[in-house]
C-alpha positions as CSV (number, residue, x, y, z in Angstrom):
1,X,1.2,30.7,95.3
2,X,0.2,29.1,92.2
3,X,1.4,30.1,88.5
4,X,-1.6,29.9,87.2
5,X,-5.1,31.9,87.5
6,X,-7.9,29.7,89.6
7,X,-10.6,29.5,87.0
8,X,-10.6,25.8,87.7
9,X,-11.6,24.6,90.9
10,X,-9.0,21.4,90.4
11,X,-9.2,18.2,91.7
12,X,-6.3,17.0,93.7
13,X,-5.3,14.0,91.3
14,X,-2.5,14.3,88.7
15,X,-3.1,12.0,86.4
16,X,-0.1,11.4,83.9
17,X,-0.7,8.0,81.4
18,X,-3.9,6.1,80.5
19,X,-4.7,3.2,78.1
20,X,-8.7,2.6,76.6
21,X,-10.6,3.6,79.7
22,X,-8.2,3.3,82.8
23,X,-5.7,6.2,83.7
24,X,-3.3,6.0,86.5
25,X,-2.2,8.8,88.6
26,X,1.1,10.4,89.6
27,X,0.9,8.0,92.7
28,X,0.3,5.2,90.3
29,X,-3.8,4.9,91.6
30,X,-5.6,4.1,88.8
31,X,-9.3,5.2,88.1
32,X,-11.9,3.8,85.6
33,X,-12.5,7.3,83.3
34,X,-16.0,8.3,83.0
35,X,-15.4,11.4,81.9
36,X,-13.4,11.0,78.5
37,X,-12.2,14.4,79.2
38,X,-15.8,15.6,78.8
39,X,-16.9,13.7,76.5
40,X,-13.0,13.9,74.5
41,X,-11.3,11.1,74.2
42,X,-14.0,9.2,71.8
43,X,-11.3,6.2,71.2
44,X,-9.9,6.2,74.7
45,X,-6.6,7.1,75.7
46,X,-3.7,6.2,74.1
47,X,-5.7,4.4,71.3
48,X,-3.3,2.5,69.2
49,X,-5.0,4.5,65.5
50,X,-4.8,8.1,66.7
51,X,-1.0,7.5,68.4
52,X,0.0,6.4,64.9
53,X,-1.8,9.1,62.7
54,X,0.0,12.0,65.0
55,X,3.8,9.8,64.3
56,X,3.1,9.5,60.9
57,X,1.6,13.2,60.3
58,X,4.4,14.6,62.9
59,X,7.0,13.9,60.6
60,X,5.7,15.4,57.5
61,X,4.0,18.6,58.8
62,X,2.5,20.2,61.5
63,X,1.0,23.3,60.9
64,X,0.7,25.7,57.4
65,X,-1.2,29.0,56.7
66,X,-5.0,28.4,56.1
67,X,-4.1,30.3,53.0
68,X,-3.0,27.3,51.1
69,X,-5.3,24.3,49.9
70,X,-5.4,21.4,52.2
71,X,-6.9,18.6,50.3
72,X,-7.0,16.7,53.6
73,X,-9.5,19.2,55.0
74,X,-11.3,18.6,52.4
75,X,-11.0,14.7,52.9
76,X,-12.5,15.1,56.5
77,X,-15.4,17.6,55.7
78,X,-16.6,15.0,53.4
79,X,-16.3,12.1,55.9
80,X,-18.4,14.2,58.2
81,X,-21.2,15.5,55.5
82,X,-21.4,12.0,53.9
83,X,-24.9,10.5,53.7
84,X,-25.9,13.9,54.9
85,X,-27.8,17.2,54.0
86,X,-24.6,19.2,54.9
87,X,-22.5,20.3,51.6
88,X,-19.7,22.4,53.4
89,X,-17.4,23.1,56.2
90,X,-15.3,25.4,58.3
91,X,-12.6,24.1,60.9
92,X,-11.4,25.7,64.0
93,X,-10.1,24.4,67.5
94,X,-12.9,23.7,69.7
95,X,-16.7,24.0,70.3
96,X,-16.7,27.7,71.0
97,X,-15.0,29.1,68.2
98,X,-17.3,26.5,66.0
99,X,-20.4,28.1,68.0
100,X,-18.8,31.7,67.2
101,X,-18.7,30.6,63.6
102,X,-22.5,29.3,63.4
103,X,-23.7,32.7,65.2
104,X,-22.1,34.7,62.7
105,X,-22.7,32.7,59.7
106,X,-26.5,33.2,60.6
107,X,-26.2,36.7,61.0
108,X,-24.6,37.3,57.8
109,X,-26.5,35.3,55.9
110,X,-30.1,36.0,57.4
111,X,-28.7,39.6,57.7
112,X,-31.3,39.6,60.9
113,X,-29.7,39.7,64.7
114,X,-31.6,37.8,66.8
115,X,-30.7,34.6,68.5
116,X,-32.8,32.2,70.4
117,X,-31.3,29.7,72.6
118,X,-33.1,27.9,75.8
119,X,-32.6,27.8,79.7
120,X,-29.9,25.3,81.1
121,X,-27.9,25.4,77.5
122,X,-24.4,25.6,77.2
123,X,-22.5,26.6,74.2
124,X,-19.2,28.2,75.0
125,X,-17.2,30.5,77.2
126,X,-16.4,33.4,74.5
127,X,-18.5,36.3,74.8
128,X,-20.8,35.3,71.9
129,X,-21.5,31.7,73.2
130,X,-21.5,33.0,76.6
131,X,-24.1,35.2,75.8
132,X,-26.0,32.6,74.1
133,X,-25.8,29.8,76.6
134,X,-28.9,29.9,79.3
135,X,-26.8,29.5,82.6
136,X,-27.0,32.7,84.9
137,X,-23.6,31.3,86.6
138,X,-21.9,31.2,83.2
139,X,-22.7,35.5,82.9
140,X,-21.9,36.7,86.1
141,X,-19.2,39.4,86.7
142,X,-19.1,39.9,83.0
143,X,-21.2,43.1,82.9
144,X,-23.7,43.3,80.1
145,X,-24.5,40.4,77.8
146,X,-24.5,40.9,74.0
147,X,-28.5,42.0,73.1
148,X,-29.1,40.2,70.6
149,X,-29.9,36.6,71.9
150,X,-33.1,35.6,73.6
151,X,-33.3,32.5,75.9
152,X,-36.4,31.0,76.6
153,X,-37.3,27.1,78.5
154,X,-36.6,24.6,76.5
155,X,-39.1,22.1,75.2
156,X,-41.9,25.1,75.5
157,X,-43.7,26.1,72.6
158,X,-45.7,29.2,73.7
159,X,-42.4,30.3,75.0
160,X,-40.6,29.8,71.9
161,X,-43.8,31.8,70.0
162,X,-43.6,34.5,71.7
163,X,-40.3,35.5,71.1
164,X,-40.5,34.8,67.3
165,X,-40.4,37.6,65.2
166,X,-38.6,39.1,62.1
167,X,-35.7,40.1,63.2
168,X,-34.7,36.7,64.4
169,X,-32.5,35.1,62.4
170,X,-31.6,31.8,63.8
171,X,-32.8,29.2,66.5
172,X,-30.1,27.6,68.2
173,X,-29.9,24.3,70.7
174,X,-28.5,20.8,72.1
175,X,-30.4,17.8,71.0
176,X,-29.4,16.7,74.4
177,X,-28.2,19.4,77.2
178,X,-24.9,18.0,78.4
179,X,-23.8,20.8,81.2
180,X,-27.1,22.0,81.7
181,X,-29.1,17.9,83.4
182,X,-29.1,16.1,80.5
183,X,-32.6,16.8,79.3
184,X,-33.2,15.8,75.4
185,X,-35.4,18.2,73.2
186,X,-39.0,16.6,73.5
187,X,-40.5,15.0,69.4
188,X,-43.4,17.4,69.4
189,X,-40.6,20.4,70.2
190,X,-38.6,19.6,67.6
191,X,-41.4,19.3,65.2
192,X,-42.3,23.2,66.1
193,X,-38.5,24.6,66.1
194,X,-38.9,22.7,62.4
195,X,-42.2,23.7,61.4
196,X,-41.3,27.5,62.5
197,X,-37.8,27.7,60.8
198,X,-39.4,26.2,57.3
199,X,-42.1,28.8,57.9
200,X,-40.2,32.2,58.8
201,X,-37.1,32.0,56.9
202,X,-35.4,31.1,60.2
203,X,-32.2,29.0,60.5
204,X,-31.5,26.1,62.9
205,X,-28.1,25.7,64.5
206,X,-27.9,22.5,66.4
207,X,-24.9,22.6,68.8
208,X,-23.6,19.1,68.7
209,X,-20.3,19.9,70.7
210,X,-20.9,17.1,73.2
211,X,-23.6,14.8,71.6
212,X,-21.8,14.7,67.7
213,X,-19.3,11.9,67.0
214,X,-21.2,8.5,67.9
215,X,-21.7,9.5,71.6
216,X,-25.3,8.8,71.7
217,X,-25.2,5.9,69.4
218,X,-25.5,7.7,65.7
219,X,-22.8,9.6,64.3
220,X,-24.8,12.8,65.1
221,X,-27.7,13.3,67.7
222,X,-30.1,15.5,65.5
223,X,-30.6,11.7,63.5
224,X,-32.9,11.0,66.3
225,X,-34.9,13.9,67.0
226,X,-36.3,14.9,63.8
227,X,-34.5,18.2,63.4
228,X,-32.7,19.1,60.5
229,X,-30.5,22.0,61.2
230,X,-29.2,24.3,58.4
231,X,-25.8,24.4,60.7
232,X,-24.5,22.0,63.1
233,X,-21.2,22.3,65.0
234,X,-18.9,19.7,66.2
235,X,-15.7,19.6,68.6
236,X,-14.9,17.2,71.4
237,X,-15.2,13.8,70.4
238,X,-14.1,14.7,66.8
239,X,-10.6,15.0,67.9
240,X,-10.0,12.3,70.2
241,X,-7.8,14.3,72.4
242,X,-6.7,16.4,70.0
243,X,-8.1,19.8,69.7
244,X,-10.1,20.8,66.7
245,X,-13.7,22.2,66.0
246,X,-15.7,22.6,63.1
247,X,-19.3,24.1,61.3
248,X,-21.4,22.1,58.7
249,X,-24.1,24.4,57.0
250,X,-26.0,23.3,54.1
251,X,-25.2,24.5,49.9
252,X,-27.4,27.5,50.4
253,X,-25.3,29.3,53.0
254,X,-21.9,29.0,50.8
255,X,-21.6,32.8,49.4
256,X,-22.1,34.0,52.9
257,X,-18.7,32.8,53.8
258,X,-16.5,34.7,51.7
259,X,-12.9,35.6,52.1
260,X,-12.5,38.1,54.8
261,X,-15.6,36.4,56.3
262,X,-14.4,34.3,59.4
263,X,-10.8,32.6,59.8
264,X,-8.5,31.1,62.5
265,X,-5.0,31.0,62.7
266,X,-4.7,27.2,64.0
267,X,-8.1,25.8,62.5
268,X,-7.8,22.6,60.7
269,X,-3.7,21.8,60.6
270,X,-2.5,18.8,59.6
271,X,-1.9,17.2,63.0
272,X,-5.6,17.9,63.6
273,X,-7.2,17.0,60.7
274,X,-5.1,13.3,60.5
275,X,-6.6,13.0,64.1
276,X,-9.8,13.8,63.5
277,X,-9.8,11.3,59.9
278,X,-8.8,8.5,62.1
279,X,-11.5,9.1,64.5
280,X,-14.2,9.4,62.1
281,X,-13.2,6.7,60.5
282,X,-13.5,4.3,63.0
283,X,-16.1,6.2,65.0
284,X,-18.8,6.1,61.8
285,X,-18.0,2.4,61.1
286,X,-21.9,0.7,61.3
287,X,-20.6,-1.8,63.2
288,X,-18.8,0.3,66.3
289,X,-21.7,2.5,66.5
290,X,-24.1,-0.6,67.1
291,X,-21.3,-1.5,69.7
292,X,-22.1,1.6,71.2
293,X,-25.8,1.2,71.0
294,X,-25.4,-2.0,72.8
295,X,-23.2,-1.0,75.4
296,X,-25.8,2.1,76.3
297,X,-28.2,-0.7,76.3
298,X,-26.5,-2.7,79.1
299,X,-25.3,0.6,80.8
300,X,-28.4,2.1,81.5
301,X,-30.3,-1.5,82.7
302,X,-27.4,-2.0,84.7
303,X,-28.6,1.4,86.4
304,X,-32.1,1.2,86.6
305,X,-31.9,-2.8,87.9
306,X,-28.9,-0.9,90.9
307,X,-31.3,2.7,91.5
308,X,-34.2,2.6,92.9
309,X,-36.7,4.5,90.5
310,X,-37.8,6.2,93.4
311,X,-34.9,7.7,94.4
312,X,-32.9,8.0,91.0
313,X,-34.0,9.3,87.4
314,X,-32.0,7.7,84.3
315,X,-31.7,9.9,81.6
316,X,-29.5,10.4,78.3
317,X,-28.9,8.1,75.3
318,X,-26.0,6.4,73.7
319,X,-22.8,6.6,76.2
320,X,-24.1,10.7,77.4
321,X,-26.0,8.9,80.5
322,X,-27.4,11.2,83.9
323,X,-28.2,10.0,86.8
324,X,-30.8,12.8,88.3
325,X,-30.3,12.0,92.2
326,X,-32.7,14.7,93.5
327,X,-30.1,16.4,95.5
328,X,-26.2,17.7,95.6
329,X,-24.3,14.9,93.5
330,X,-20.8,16.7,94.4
331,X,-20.2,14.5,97.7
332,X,-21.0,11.6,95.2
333,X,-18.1,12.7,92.7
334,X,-15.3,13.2,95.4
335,X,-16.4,9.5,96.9
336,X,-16.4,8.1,93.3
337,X,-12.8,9.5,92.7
338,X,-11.5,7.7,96.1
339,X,-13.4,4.5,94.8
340,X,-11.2,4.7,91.8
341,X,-14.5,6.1,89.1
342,X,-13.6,9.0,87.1
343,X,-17.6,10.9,87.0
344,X,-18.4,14.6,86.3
345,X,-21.7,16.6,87.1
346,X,-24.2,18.5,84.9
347,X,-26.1,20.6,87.1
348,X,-26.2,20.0,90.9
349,X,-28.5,17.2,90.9
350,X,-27.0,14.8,88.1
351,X,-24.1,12.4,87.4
352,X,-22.8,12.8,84.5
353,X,-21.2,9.3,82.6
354,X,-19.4,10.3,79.6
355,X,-16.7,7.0,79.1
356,X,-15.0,6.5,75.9
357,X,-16.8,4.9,73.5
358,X,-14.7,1.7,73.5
359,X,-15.6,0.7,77.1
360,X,-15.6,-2.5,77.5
361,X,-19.0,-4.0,79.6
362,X,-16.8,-5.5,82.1
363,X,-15.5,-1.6,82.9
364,X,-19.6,-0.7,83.1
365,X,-20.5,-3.0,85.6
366,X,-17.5,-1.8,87.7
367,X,-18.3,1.4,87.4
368,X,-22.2,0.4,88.1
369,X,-21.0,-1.2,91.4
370,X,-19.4,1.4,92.4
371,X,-21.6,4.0,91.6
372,X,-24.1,1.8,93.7
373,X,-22.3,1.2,96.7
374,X,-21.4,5.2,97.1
375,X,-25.1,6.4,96.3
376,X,-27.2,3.8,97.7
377,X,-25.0,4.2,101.5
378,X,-27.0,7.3,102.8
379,X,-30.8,5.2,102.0
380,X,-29.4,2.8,104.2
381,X,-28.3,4.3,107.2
């Protein structure tokens, strides 16, 4: 019997060492790594940067009360609002607890209780993101959901009207749903979630868990859709590996973040936080995130020149890429995995391809072929 609960449906590969993209088993099988952890390991693994940042800040301190100043906090909150309409931030340990923070930084500041969040979104596993995210399967067996969030479908606007009223205090979404297809808010939806925050005093979180950190090609996704969120929140890809979180909100929600407010025990330590810098800083570097541009450029003709358009929708932008296949993908991932290709799903229909953001184009067109040969096999039976 195991030692741990089964709230994991595990795959039967230990992996124990990787380097960039490539991770080798316990076996010593090694796999091209699609998944970055879910969209974690920004750098790759092992990255030369972030193993030196943890050596250098492991043997000066690891962890103090977030009752003292930490300048380097400070440091990294302004590498992440630079060049931005953000003016503060809070750090915590993963995308969750930085959702948490956003719902209840609305609600104190709005002093309104209302939520609205959109079908097929994902925004945590705590009982307030839970409640916010729009996957029945993500509820069930929990008993009662917290009230006070509304979920309507995403990218329509007489279902987003009809649920406006004044008690609502926030509107909050993906730019690009990640668990929930990898379906991108539309221009002209955007332009309505804007044009009704401005007009009813309502505040836009934009859940960048997944998306944030260069892995559609900007530093943040919202860049390209014409949203401008009042919070955003931030966790995977930020830390490389390394677990930290964190909330931007904009100068006018300050006061509503007192002391006493909202706090975390493990939030922002110094092993996180000297991550996180070196991530950033080589992460919003104009010249890696055209690399990345380019790359999602060759990745996704690589894909539509291998899958016929038929048969296969490509969707996503930057290195967040699905492949919509029209049917159950999950005999596709376990055939992958033999082949030696890390992939994960988002929804039953699409491949997920989430690889670190310093692939290499050689490691694409691997992963392309064999993508091909497993998903192409039953049209040509």
């Amino acid at each position: 019997m195991s030692t741990l609960f089964k709230n994991y449906a595990r795959r039967p590969v230990h992996l124990v060492k990787g380097e960039g993209t490539v991770v080798e088993d316990a076996d010593g099988k090694q796999y091209l790594d699609f998944t970055s952890g879910i969209a974690v390991v920004s750098l790759g693994h092992a990255h030369p940067a972030i193993v030196n940042a943890i050596q250098v800040q492991s043997e000066k301190l690891w962890h103090v009360s977030n009752l003292f100043e930490s300048p380097e906090q400070g440091n990294l909150a302004a590498s992440l609002m630079n060049d931005t309409h953000f003016s503060h931030a809070f750090f915590c340990n993963s995308g969750a607890e930085a959702n948490e923070a956003a719902i209840k930084l609305a609600r104190k500041h709005t002093g309104k209780s209302t939520i609205i969040t959109f079908d097929q979104s994902f925004h945590g596993r705590t009982f307030g993101a839970m409640a916010a995210t729009g996957q029945d399967k993500i509820k069930q067996g929990f008993g009662p959901m917290l009230e006070t969030f509304k979920t309507v479908p995403f990218n329509d606007l007489s279902s987003l009207e009809a649920v406006i009223d004044d008690d609502v205090a926030a509107i909050m979404l993906e730019v690009i749903q990640g668990e929930g297809g990898i379906h991108a808010v539309t221009p002209e939806f955007a332009t309505v979630i804007s044009d009704i925050c401005k007009s009813k005093g309502i505040l836009c979180i934009v859940d960048e868990v997944q998306t944030g950190i260069g892995r559609t090609g900007t530093r943040y996704a919202y860049e390209q859709s014409g949203l401008k969120p009042d919070i955003m929140t931030l966790a995977k890809g930020l830390g490389g590996g390394f677990p930290i979180g964190a909330m931007l909100g904009i100068a006018e929600l300050f006061d509503s973040f007192g002391p006493g407010t909202h706090g975390t025990t493990f939030g922002g330590n110094p092993l996180a936080v000297a991550v996180a810098q070196t991530v950033v800083d080589h992460v919003f570097d104009k010249n890696f995130l055209k690399d990345v541009q380019e790359k999602s450029e060759a990745l996704i003709q690589r894909l539509k020149e291998s899958l016929p358009p038929e048969q296969f929708d490509i969707r996503g932008k930057g290195l967040l890429i699905g492949i919509d296949c029209k049917g159950d993908v999950s005999p596709y991932i376990r055939q992958a995995e033999e082949a030696g290709l890390l992939i994960v799903q988002a929804g039953s229909d699409v491949i997920r391809l989430l690889p670190p953001l310093t692939v290499t184009e050689e490691e694409i067109d691997q992963a392309v072929d064999i993508l091909t040969s497993i998903v192409l096999v039953p049209s040509t039976i």
